[in-house]
Backbone bond lengths (Angstrom), bond angles and torsions (degrees), N, CA, C in turn:
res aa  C-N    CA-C-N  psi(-1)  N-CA   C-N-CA  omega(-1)  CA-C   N-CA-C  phi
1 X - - - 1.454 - - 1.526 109.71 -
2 X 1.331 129.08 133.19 1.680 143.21 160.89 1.766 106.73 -42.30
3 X 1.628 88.37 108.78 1.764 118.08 -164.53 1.594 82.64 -38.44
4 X 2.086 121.42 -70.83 1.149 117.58 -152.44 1.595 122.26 -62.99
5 X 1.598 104.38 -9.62 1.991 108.14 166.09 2.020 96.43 -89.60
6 X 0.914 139.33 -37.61 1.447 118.37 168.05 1.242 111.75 -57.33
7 X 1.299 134.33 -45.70 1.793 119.42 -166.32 1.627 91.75 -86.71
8 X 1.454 143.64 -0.72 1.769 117.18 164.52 1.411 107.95 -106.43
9 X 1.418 117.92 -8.68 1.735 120.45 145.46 1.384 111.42 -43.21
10 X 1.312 110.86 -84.35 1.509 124.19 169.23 1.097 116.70 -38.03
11 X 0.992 140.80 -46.34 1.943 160.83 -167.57 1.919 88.60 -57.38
12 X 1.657 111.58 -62.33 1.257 128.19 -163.47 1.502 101.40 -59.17
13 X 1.641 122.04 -51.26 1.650 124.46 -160.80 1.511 94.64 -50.91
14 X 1.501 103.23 -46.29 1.850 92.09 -152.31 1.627 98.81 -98.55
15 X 1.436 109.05 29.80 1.656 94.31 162.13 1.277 97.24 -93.32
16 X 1.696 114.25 -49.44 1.415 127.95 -176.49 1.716 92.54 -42.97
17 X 1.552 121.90 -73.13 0.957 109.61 -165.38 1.475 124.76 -64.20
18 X 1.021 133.89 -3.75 1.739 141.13 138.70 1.545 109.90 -21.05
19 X 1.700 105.50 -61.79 1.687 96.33 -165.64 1.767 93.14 -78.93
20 X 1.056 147.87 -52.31 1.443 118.79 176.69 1.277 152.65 -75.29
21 X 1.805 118.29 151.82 1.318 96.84 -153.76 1.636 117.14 -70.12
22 X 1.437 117.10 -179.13 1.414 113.33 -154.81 1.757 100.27 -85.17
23 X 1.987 100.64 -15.36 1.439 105.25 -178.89 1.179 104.87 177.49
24 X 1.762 88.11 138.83 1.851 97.10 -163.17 1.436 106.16 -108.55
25 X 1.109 94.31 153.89 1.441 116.47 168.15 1.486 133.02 -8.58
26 X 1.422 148.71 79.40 1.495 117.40 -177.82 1.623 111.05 -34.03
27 X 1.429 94.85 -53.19 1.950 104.28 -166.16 1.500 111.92 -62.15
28 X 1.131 117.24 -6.74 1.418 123.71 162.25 1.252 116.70 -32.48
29 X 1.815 103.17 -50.89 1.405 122.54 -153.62 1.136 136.20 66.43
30 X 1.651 106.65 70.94 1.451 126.60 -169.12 1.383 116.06 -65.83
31 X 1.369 139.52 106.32 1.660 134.65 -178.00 1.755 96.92 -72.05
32 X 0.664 109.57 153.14 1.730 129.63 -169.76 1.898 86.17 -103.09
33 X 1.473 99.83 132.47 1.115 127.11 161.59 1.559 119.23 -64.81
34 X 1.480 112.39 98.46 1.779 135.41 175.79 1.659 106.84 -35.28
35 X 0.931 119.24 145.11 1.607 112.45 157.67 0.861 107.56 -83.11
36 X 1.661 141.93 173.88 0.923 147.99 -144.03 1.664 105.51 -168.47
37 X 1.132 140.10 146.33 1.419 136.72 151.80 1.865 118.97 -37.70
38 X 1.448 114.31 144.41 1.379 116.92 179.58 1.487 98.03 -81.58
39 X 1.026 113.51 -31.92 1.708 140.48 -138.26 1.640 105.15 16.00
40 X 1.737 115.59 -150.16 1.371 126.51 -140.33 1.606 97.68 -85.41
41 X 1.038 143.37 -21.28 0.922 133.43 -118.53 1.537 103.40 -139.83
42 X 1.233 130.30 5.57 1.618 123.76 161.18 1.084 125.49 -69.61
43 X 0.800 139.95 116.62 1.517 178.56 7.68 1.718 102.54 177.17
44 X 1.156 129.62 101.58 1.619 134.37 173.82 1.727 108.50 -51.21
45 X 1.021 111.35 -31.24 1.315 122.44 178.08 1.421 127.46 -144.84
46 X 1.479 129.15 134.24 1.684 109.87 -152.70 1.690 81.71 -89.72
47 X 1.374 112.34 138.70 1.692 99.24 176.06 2.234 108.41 -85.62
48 X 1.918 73.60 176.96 1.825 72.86 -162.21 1.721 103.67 -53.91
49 X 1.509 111.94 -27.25 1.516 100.24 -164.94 1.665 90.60 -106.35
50 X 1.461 93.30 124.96 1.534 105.68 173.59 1.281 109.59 -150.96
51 X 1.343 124.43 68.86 1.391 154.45 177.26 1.515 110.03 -94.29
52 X 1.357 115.62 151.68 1.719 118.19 179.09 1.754 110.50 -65.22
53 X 1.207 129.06 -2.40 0.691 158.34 126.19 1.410 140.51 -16.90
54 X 1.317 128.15 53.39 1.676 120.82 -157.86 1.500 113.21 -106.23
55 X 1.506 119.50 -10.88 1.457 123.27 -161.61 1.400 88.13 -84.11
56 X 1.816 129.38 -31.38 1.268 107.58 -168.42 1.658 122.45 -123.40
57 X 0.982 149.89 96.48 1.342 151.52 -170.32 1.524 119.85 -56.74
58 X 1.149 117.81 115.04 1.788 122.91 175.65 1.710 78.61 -34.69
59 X 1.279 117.03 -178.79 1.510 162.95 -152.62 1.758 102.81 -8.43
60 X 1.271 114.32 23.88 1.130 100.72 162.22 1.720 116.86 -138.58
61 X 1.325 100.04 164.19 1.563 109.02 -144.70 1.957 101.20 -79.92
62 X 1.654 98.16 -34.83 1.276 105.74 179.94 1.665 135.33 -45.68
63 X 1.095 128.06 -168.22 1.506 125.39 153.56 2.182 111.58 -141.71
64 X 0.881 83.85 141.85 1.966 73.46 -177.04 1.463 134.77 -68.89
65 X 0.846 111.61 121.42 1.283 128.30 -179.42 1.901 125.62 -38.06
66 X 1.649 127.61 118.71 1.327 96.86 -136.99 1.726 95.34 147.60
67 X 1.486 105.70 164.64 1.787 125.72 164.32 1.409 95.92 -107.29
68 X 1.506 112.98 119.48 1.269 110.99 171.26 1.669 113.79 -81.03
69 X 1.837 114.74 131.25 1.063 124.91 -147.58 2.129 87.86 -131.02
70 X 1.578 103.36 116.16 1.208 92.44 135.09 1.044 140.33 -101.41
71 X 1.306 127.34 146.02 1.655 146.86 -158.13 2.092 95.47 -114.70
72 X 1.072 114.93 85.74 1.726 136.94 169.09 1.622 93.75 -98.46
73 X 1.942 96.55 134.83 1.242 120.66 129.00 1.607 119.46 169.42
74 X 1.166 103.78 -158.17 1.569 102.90 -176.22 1.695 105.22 -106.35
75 X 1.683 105.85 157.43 1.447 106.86 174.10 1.845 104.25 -96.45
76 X 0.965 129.08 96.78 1.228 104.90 178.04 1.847 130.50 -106.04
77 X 1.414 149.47 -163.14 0.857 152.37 157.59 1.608 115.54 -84.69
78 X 1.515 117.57 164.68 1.700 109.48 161.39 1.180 113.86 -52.43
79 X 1.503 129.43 -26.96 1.726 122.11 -149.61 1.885 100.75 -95.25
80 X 2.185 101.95 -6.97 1.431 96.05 -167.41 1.358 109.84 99.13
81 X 0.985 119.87 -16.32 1.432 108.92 -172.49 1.410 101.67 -91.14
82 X 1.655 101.06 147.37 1.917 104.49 -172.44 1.814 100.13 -82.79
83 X 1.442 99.79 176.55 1.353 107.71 179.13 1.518 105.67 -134.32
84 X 1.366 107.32 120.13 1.267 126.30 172.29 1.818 111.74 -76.63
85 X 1.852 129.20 119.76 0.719 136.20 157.03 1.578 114.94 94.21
86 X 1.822 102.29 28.27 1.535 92.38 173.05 1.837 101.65 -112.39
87 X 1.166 88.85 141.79 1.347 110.03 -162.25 1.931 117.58 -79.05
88 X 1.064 134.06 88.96 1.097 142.64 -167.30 1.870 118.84 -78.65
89 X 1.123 118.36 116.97 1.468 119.06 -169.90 1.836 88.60 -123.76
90 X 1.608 109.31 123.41 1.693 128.78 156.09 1.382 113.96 -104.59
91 X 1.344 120.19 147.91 1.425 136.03 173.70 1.203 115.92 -139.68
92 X 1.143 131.32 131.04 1.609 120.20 160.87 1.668 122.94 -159.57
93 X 1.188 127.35 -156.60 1.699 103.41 -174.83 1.761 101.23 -102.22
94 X 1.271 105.21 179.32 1.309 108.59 -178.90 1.394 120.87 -93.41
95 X 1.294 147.29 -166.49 1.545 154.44 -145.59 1.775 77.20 -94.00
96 X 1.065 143.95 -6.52 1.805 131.70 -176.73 1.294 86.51 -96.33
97 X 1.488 133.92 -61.10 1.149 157.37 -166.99 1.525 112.63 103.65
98 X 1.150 103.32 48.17 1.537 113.87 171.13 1.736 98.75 -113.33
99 X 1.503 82.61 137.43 1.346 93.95 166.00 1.694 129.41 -84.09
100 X 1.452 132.64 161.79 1.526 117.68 -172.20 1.654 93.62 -96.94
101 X 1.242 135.69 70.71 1.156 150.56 -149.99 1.839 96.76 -159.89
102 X 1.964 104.08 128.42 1.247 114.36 -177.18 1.630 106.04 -72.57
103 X 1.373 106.99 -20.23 1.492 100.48 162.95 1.612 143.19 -96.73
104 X 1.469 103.20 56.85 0.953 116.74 -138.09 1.359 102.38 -155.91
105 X 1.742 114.34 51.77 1.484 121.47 -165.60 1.245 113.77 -94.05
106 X 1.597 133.49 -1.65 1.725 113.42 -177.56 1.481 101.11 -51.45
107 X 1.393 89.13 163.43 1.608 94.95 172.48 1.206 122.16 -124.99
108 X 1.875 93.60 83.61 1.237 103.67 160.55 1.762 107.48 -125.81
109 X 1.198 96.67 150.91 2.180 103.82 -171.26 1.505 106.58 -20.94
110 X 0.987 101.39 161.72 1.482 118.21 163.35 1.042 90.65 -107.82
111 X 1.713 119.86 164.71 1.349 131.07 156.74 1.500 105.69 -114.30
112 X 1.600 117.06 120.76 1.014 126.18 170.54 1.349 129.91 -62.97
113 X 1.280 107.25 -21.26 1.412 126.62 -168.25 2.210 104.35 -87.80
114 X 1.191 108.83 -14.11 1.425 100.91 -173.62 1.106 99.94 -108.10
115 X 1.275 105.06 154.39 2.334 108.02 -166.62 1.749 89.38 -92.71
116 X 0.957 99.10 -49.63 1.873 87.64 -179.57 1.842 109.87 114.97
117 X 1.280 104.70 -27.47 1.222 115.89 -163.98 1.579 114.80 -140.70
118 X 1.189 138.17 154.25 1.128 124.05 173.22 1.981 108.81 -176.71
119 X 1.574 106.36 157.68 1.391 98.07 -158.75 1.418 99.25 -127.26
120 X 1.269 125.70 175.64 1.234 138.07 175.03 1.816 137.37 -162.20
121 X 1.074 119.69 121.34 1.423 88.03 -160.83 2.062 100.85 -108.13
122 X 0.923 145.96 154.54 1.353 150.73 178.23 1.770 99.30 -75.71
123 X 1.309 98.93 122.83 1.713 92.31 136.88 1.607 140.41 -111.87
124 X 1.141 136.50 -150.18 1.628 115.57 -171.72 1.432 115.63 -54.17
125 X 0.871 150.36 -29.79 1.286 149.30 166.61 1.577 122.72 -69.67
126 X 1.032 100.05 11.72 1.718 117.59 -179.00 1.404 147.00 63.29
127 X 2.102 91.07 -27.92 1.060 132.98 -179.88 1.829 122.01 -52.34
128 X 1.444 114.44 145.07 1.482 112.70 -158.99 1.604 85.00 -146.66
129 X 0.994 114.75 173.20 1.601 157.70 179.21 1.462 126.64 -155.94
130 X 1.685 101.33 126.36 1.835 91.25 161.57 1.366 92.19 -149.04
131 X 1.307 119.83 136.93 1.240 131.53 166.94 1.210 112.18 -86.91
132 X 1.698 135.84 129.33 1.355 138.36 -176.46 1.221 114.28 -145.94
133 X 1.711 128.13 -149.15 1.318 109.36 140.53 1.525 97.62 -108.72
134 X 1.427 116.12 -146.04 1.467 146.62 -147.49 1.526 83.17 -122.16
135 X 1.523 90.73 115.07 1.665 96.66 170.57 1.720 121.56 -65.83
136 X 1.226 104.57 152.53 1.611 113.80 -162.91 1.803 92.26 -120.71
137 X 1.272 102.69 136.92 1.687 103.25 170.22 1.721 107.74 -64.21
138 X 1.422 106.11 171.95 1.605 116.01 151.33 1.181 91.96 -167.65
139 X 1.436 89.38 176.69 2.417 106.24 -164.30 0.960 111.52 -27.54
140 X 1.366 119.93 122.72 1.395 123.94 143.16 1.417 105.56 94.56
141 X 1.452 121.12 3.39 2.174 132.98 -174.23 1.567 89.57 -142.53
142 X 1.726 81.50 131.68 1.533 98.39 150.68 2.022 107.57 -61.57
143 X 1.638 102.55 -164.42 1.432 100.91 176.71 1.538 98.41 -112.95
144 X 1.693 98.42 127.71 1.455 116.97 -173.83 1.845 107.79 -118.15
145 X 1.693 88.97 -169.90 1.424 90.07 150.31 1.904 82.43 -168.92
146 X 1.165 88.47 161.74 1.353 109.51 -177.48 1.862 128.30 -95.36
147 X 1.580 112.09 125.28 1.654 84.93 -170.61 1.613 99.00 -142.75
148 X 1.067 94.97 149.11 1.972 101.28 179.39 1.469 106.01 -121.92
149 X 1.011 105.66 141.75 1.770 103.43 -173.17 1.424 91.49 -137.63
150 X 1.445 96.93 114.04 1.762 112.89 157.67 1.469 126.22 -78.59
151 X 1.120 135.24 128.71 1.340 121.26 154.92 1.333 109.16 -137.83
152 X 1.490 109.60 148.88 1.575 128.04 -150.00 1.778 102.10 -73.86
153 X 1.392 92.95 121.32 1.909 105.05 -173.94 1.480 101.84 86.87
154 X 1.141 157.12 4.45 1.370 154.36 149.88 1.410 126.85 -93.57
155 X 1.345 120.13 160.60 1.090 116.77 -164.09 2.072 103.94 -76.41
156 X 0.866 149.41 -167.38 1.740 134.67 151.19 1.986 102.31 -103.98
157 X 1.378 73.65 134.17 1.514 98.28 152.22 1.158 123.53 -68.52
158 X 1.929 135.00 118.03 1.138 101.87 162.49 1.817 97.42 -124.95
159 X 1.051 99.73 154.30 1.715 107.47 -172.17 1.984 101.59 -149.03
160 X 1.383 104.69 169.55 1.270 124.58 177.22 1.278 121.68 -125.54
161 X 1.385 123.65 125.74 1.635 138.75 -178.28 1.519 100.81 -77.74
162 X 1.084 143.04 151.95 1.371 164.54 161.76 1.036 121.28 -128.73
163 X 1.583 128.37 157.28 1.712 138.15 -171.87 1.392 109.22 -112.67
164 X 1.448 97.22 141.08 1.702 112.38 -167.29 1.623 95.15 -68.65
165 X 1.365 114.47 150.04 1.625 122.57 168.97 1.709 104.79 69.61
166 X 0.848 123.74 0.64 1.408 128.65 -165.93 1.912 88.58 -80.39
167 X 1.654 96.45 99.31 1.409 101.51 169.51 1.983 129.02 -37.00
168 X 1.095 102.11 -36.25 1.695 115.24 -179.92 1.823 107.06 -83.89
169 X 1.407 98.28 7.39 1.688 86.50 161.22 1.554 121.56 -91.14
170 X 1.744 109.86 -16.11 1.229 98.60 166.42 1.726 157.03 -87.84
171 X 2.199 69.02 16.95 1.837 93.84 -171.70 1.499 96.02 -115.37
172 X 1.655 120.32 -19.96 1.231 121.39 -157.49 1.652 121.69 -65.43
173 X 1.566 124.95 99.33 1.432 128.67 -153.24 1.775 104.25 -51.68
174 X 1.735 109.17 -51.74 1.417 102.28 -168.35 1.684 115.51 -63.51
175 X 1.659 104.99 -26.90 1.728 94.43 -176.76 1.914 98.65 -81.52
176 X 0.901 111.75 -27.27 1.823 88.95 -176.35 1.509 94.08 -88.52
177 X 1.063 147.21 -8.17 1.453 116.54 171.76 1.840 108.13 -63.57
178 X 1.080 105.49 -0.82 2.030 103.88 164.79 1.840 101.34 -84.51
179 X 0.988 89.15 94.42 1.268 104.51 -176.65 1.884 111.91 -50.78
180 X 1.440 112.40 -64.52 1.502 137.03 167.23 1.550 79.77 -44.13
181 X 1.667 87.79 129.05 1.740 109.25 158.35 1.143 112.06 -92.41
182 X 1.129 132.38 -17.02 1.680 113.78 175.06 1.271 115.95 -78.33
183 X 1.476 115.89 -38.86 1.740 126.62 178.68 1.745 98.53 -80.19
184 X 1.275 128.42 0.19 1.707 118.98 171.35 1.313 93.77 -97.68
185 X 1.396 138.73 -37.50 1.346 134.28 -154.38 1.989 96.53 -97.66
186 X 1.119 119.78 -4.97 1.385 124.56 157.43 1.283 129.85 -59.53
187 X 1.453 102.92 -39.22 1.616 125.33 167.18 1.447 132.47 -75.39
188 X 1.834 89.97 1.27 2.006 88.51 179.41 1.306 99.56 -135.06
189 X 1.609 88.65 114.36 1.927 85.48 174.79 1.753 116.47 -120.88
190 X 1.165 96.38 164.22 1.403 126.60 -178.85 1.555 115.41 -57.15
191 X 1.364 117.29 126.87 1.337 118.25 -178.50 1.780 104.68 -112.13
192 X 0.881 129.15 167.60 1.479 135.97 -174.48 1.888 104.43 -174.26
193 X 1.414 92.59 162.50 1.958 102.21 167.57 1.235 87.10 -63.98
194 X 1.397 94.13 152.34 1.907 136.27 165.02 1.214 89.09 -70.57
195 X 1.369 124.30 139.67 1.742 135.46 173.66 1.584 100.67 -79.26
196 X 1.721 124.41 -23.98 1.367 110.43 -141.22 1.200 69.23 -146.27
197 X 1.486 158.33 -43.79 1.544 137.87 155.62 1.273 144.64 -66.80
198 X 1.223 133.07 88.86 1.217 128.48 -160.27 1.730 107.12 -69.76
199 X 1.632 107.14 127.33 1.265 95.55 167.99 1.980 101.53 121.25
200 X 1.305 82.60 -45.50 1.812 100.41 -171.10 1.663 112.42 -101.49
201 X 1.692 126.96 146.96 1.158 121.32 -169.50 1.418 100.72 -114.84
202 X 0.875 115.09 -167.66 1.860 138.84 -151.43 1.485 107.55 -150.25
203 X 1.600 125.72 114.83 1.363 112.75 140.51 1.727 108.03 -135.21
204 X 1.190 99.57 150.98 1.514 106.10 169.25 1.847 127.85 -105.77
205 X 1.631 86.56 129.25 1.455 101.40 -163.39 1.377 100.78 -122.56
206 X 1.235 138.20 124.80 1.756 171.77 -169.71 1.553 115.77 -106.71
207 X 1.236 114.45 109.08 1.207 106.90 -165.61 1.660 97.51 -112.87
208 X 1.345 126.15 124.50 1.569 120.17 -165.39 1.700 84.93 -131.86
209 X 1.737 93.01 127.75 1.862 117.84 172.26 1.102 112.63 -119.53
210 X 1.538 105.77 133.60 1.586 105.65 -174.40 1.437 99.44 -55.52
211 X 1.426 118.07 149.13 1.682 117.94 173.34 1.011 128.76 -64.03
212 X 1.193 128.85 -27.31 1.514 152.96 160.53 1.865 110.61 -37.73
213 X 1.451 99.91 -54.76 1.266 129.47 -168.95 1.581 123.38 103.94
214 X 1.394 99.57 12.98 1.333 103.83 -175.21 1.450 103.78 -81.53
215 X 1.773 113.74 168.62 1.512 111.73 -140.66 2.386 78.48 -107.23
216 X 1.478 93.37 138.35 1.373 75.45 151.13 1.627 143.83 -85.83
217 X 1.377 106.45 168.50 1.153 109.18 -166.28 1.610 124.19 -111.59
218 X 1.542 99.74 16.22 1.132 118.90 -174.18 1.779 106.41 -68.57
């Protein structure tokens, strides 16, 4: 990837991560992040550009098709404390709702222009960024996105983000099998205008691991 688009990637995490705190509260009452299904559709091949970055693809001229959505937040533990160096991978389909996945034949367009996939790793402040768009449903799914979180000596988390008001969350089988409403309502967040991007939205997503590394069971 072009050094001067990695350092205003990077440039972006730690403005975002500027407005949050460096570590929250146990007494807050942190809900632990649900697992979630991997399902069919991660990626047969990680492509060459897999930057936080998804609206725009190294060597092509386009931009993807879509509400461009940033996806901000912190990885943290139950106790609040952030985690330095766990590595976060999202996937999901594009503004058609096809995925860039060989299994993945309706025939509706692909968009060439969206990477499909994209990675990130935390440093001490826990804090992450991915620029994408705003997930769109297709058959049989509310609108998600998909995320696996590694951290070094633990098992990975993988879980799914969902959109507030998004009519197909109240049929959607994998988000209500989280039985606990506080750890289901963890998984759907709020989108709004960018204060400082015109054009582009904002939601914030919190990723909480048991400290141990054990997986929850919510």
């Amino acid at each position: 990837m072009d050094h001067k688009r990695r350092r205003l990637l990077v440039g972006s995490v730690l403005g975002f991560a500027a407005a949050l705190p460096a570590i929250r509260s146990a007494a807050a009452g942190l809900t632990l992040t649900p697992r979630q299904s991997r399902g069919p559709f991660y990626p047969a091949r990680i492509p060459l550009d897999s930057d936080n970055d998804l609206v725009i693809v190294n060597g092509k001229a386009g931009k993807a098709r879509g509400e461009i959505a940033n996806i901000v937040g912190q990885v943290l533990d139950e106790r609040g404390q952030t985690i330095d160096g766990a590595r976060i991978e999202i996937w999901q389909c594009d503004a058609n709702g096809r995925y860039h996945h060989p299994w993945d034949t309706r025939d509706v367009p692909l968009d060439p222009n969206f990477q499909g996939y994209g990675e990130f790793t935390t440093g001490a402040d826990g804090a992450y960024r991915f620029r994408t768009i705003k997930p769109v449903p297709y058959p049989g799914r509310a609108p998600h996105i998909h995320f696996a979180v590694h951290v070094p000596g633990t098992q990975p988390l993988v879980t799914q983000m969902y959109v507030a008001g998004a009519p197909e969350n109240q049929r959607d089988w994998i988000l209500n099998s989280v039985r606990d409403v506080r750890a289901r309502q963890s998984l759907i967040v709020s989108f709004k205008q960018h204060a400082d991007i015109p054009g582009e939205l904002v939601g914030s997503f919190d990723i909480v691991l048991v400290a141990d590394g054990r997986l929850s069971e919510a």
